[in-house]
PyMOL commands that place a pseudoatom at each C-alpha (Angstrom):
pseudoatom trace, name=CA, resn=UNK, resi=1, chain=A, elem=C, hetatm=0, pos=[14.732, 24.833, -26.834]
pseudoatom trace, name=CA, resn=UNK, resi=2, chain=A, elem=C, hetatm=0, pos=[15.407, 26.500, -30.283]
pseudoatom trace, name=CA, resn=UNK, resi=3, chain=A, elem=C, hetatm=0, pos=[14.531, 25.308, -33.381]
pseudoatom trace, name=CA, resn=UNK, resi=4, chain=A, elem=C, hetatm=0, pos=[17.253, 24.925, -34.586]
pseudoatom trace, name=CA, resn=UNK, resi=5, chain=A, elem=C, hetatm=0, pos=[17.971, 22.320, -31.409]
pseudoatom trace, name=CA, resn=UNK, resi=6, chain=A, elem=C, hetatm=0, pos=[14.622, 21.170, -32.370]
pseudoatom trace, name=CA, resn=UNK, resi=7, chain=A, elem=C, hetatm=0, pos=[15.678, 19.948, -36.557]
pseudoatom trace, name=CA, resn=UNK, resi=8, chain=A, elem=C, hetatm=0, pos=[18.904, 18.685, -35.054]
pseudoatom trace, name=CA, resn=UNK, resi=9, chain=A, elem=C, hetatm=0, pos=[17.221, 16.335, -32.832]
pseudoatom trace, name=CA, resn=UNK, resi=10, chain=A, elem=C, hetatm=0, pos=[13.956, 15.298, -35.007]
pseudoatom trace, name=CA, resn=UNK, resi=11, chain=A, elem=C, hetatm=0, pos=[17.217, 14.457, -37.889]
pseudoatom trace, name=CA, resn=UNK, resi=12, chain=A, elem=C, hetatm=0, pos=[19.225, 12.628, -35.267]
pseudoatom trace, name=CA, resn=UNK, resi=13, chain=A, elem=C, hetatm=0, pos=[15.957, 10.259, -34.164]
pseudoatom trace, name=CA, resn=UNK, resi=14, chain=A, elem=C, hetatm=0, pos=[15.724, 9.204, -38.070]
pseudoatom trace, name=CA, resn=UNK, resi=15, chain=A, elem=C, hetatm=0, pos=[19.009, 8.222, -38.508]
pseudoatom trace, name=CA, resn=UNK, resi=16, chain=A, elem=C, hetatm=0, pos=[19.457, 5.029, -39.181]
pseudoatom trace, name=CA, resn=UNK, resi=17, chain=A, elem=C, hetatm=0, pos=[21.970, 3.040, -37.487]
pseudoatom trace, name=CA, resn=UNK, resi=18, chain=A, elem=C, hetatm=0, pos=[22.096, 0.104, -39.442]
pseudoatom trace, name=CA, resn=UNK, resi=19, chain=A, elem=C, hetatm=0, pos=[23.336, 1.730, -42.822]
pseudoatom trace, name=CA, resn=UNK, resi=20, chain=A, elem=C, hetatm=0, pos=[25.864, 2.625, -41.474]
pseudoatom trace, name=CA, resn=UNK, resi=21, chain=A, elem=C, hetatm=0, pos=[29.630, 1.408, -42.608]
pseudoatom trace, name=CA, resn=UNK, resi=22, chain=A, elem=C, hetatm=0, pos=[32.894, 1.485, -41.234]
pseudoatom trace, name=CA, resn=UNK, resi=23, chain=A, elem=C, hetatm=0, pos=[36.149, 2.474, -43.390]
pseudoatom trace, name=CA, resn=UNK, resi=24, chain=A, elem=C, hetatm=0, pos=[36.884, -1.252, -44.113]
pseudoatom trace, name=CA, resn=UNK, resi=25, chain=A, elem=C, hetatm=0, pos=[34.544, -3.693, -45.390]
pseudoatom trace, name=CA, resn=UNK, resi=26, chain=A, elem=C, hetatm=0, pos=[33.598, -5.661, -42.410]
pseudoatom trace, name=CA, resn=UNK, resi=27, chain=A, elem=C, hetatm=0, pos=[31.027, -4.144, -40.046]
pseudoatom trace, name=CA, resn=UNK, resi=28, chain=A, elem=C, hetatm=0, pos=[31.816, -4.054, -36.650]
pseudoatom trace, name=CA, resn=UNK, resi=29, chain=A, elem=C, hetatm=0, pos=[28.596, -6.143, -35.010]
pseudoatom trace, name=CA, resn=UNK, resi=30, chain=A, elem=C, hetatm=0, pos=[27.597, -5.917, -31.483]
pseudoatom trace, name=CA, resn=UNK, resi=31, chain=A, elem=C, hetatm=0, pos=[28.491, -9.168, -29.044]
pseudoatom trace, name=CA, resn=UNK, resi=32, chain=A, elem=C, hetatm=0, pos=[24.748, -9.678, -28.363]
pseudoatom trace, name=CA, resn=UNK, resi=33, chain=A, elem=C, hetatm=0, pos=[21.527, -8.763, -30.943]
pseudoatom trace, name=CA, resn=UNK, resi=34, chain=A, elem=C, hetatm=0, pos=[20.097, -5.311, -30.591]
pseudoatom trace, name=CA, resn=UNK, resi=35, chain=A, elem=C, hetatm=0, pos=[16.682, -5.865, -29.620]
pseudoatom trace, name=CA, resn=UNK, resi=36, chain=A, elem=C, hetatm=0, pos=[14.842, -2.681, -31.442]
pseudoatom trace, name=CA, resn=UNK, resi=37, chain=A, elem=C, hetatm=0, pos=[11.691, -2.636, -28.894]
pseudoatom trace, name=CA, resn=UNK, resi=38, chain=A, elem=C, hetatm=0, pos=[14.146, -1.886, -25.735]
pseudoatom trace, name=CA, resn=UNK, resi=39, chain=A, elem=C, hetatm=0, pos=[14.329, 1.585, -24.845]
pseudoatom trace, name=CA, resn=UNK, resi=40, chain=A, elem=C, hetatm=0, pos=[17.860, 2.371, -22.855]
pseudoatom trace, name=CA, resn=UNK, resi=41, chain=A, elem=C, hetatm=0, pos=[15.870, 2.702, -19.794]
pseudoatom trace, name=CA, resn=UNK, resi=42, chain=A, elem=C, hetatm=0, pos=[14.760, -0.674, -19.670]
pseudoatom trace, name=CA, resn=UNK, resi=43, chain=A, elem=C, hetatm=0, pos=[18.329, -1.396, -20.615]
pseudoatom trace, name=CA, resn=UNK, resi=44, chain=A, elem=C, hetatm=0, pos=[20.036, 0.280, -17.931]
pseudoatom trace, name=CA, resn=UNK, resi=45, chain=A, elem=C, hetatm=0, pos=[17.061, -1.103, -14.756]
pseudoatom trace, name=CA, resn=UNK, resi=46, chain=A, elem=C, hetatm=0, pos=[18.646, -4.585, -16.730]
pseudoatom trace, name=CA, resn=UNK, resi=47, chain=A, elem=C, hetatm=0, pos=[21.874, -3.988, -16.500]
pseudoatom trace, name=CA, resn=UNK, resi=48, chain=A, elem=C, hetatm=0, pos=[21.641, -2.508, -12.928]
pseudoatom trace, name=CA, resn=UNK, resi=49, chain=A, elem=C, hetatm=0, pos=[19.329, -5.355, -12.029]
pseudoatom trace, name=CA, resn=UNK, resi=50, chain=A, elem=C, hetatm=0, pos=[22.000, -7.565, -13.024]
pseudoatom trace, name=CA, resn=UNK, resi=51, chain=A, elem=C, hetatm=0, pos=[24.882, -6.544, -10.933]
pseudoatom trace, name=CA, resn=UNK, resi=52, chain=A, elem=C, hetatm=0, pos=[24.247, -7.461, -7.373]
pseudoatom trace, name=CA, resn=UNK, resi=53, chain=A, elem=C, hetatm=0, pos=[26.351, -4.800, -6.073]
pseudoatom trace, name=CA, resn=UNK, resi=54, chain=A, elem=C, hetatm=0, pos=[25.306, -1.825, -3.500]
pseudoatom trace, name=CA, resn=UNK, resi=55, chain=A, elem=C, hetatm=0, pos=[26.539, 1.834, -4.537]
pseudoatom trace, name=CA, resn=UNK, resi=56, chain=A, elem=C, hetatm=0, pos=[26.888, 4.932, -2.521]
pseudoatom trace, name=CA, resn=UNK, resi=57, chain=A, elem=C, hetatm=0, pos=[25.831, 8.410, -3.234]
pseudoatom trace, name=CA, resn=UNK, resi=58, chain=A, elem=C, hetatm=0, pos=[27.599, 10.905, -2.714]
pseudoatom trace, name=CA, resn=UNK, resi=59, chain=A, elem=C, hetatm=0, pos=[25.202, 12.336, -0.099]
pseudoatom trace, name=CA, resn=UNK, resi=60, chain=A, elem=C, hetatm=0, pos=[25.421, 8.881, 1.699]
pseudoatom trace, name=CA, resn=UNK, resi=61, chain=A, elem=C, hetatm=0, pos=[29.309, 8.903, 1.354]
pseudoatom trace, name=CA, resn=UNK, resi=62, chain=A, elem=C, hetatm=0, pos=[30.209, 12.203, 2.690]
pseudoatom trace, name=CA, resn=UNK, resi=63, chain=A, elem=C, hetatm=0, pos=[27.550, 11.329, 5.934]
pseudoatom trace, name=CA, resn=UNK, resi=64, chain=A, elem=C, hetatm=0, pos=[29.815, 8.094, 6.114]
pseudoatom trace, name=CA, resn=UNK, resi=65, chain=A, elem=C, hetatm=0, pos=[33.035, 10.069, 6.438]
pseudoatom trace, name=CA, resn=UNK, resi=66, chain=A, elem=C, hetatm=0, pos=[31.124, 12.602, 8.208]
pseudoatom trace, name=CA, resn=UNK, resi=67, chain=A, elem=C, hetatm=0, pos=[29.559, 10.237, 11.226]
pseudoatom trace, name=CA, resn=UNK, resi=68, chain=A, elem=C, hetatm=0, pos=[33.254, 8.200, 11.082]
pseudoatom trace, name=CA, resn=UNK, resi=69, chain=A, elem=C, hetatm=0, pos=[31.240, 4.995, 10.153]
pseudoatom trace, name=CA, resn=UNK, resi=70, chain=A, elem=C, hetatm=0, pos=[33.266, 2.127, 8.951]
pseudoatom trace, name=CA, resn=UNK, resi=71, chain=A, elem=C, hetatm=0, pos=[31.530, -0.316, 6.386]
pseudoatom trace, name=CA, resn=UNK, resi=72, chain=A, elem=C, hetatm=0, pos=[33.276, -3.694, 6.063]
pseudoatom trace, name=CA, resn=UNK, resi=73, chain=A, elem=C, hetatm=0, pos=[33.375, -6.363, 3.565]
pseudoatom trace, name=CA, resn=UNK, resi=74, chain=A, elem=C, hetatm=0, pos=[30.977, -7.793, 5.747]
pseudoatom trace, name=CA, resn=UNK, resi=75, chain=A, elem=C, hetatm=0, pos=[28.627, -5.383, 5.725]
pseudoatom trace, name=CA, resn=UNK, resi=76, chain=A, elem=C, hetatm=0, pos=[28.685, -4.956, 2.816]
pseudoatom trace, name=CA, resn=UNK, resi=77, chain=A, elem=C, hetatm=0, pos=[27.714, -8.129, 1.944]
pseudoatom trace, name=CA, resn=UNK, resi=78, chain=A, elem=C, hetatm=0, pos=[24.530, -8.359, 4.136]
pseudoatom trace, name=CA, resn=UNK, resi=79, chain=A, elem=C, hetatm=0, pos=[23.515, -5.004, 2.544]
pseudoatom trace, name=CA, resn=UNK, resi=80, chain=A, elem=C, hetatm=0, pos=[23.767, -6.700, -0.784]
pseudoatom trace, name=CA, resn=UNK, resi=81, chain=A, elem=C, hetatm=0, pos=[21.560, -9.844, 0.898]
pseudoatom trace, name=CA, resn=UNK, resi=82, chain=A, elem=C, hetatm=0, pos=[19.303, -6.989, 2.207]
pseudoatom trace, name=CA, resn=UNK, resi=83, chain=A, elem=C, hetatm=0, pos=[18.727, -5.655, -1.140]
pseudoatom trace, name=CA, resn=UNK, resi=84, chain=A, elem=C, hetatm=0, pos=[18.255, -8.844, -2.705]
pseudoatom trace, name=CA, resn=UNK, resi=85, chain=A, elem=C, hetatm=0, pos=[15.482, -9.798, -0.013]
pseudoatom trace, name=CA, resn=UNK, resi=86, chain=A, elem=C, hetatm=0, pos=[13.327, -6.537, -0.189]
pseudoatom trace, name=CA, resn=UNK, resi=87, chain=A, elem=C, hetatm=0, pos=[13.473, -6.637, -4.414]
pseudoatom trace, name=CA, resn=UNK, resi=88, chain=A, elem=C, hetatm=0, pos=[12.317, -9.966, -3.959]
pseudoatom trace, name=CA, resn=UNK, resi=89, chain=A, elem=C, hetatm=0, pos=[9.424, -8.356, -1.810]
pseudoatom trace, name=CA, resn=UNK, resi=90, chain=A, elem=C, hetatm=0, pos=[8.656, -5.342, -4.206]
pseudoatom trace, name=CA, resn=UNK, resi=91, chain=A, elem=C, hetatm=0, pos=[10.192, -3.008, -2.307]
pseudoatom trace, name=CA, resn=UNK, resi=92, chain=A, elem=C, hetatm=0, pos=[11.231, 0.277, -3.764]
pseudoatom trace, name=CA, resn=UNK, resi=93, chain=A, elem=C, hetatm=0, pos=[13.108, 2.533, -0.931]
pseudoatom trace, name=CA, resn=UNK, resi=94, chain=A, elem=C, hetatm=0, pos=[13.562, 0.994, 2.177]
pseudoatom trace, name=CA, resn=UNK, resi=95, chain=A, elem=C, hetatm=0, pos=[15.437, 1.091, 5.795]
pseudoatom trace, name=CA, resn=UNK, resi=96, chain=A, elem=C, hetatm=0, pos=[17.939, -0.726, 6.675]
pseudoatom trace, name=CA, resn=UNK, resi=97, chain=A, elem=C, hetatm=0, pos=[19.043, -1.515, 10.191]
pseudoatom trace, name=CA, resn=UNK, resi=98, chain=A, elem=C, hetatm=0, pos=[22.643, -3.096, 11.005]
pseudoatom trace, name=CA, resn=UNK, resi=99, chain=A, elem=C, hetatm=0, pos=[24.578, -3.017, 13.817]
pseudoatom trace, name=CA, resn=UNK, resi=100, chain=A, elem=C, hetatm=0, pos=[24.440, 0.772, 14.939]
pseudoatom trace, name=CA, resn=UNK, resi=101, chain=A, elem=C, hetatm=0, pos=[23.744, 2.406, 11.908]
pseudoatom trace, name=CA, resn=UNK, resi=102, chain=A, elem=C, hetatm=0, pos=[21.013, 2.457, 9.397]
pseudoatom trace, name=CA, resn=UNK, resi=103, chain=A, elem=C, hetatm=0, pos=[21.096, 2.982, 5.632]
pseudoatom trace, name=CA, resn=UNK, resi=104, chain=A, elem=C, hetatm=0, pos=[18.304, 4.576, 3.784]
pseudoatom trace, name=CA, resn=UNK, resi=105, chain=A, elem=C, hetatm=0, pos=[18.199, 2.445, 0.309]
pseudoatom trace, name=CA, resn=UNK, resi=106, chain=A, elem=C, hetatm=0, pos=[16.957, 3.220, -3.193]
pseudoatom trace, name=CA, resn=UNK, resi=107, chain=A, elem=C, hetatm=0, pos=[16.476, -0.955, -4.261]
pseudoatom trace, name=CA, resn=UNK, resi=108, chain=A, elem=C, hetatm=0, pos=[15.533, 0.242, -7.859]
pseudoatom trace, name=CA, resn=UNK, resi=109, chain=A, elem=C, hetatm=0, pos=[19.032, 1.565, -8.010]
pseudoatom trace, name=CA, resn=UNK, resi=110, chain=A, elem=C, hetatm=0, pos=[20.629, -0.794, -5.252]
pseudoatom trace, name=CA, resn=UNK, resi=111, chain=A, elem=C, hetatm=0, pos=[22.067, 2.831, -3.784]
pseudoatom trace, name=CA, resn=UNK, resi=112, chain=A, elem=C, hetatm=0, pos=[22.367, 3.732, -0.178]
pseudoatom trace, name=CA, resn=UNK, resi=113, chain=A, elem=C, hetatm=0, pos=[20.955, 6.903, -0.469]
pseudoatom trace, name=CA, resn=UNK, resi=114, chain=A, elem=C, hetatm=0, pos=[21.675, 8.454, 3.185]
pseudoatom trace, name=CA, resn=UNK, resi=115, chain=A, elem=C, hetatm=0, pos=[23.778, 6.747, 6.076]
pseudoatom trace, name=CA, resn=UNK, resi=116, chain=A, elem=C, hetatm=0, pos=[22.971, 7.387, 9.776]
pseudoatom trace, name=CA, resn=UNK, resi=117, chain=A, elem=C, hetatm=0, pos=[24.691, 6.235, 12.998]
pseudoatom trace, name=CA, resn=UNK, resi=118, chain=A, elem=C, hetatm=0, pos=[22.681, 5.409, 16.180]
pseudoatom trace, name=CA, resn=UNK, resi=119, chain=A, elem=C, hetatm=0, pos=[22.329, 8.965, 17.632]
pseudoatom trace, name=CA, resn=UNK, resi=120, chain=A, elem=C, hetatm=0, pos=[21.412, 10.512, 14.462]
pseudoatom trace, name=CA, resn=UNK, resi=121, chain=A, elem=C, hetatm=0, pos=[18.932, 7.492, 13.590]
pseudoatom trace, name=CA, resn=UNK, resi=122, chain=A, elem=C, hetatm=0, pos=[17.089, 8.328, 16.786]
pseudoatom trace, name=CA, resn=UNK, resi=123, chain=A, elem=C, hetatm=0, pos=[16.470, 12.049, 15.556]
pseudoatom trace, name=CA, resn=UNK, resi=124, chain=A, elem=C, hetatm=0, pos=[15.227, 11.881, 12.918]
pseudoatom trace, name=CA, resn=UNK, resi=125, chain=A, elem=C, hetatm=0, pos=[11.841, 11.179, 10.978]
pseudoatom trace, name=CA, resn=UNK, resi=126, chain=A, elem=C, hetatm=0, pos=[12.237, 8.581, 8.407]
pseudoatom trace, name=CA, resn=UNK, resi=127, chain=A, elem=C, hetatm=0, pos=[9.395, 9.534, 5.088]
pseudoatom trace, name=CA, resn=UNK, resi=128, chain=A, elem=C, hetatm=0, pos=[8.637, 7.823, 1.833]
pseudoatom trace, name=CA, resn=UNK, resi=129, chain=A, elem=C, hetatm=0, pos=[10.420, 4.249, 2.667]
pseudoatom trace, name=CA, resn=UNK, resi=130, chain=A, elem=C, hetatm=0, pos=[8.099, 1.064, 2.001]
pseudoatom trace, name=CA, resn=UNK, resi=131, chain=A, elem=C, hetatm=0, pos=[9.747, -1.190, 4.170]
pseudoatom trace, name=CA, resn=UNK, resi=132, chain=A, elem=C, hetatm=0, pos=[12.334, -2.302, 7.126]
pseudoatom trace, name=CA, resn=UNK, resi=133, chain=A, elem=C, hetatm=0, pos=[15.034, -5.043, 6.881]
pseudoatom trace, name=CA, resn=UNK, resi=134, chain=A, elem=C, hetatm=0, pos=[17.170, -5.797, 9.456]
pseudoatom trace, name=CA, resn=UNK, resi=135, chain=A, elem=C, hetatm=0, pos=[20.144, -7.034, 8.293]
for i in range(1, 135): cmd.bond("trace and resi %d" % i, "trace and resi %d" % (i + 1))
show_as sticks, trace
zoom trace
């Protein structure tokens, strides 16, 4: 990094937010209170924490479209149940066995990280998972 980058970034960490004014005289004010001892990390694991939903990455989706698997509403949901149980456990990357297929799952990020049918789930070596749900 220059250091140049270096004087631009040290200045941009001391600016102060709050002093600052739009054109008219109201100031525009957040919906909630900013709570000055959050970091956005711990505001993003909140937010994610707080929407229930499961993503895909793209790894996972093109092994979807790849192995012609078909994930339903259904399935869906009881990989959302799935994540909620194994959070609830303390889990932090686990395997997840439906049906014929099984989903390798980041639960910190509720993101199916790889997607396997039966054939290729029976080849292959699964490393640095914490725990098995069937769902």
């Amino acid at each position: 990094m220059k250091v140049s980058e270096l004087q631009i970034q040290n200045q941009l960490s001391q600016f102060d937010i709050g002093r600052v004014r739009s054109n008219n005289s109201t100031v525009n004010k957040p919906n909630q209170p900013v709570d000055k001892s959050q970091n956005f990390s711990d505001i993003l694991d909140k937010k994610i924490s707080e929407d229930n939903s499961v993503r895909f990455s793209s790894h996972a989706s093109k092994r979807l479209v790849e192995r012609k698997m078909q994930v339903g509403e259904d399935q869906l949901q009881r990989l959302e149940n799935g994540m909620s149980r194994v959070k609830e456990k303390g889990a932090k990357s686990s395997l997840f066995l439906m049906d014929e297929m099984a989903f390798v799952v980041s639960v910190k990020n509720q993101t199916v990280v790889t997607a396997l049918d039966r054939e290729a789930a029976r080849s292959n070596v699964f490393t640095n998972i914490d725990s098995v749900a069937i769902v």
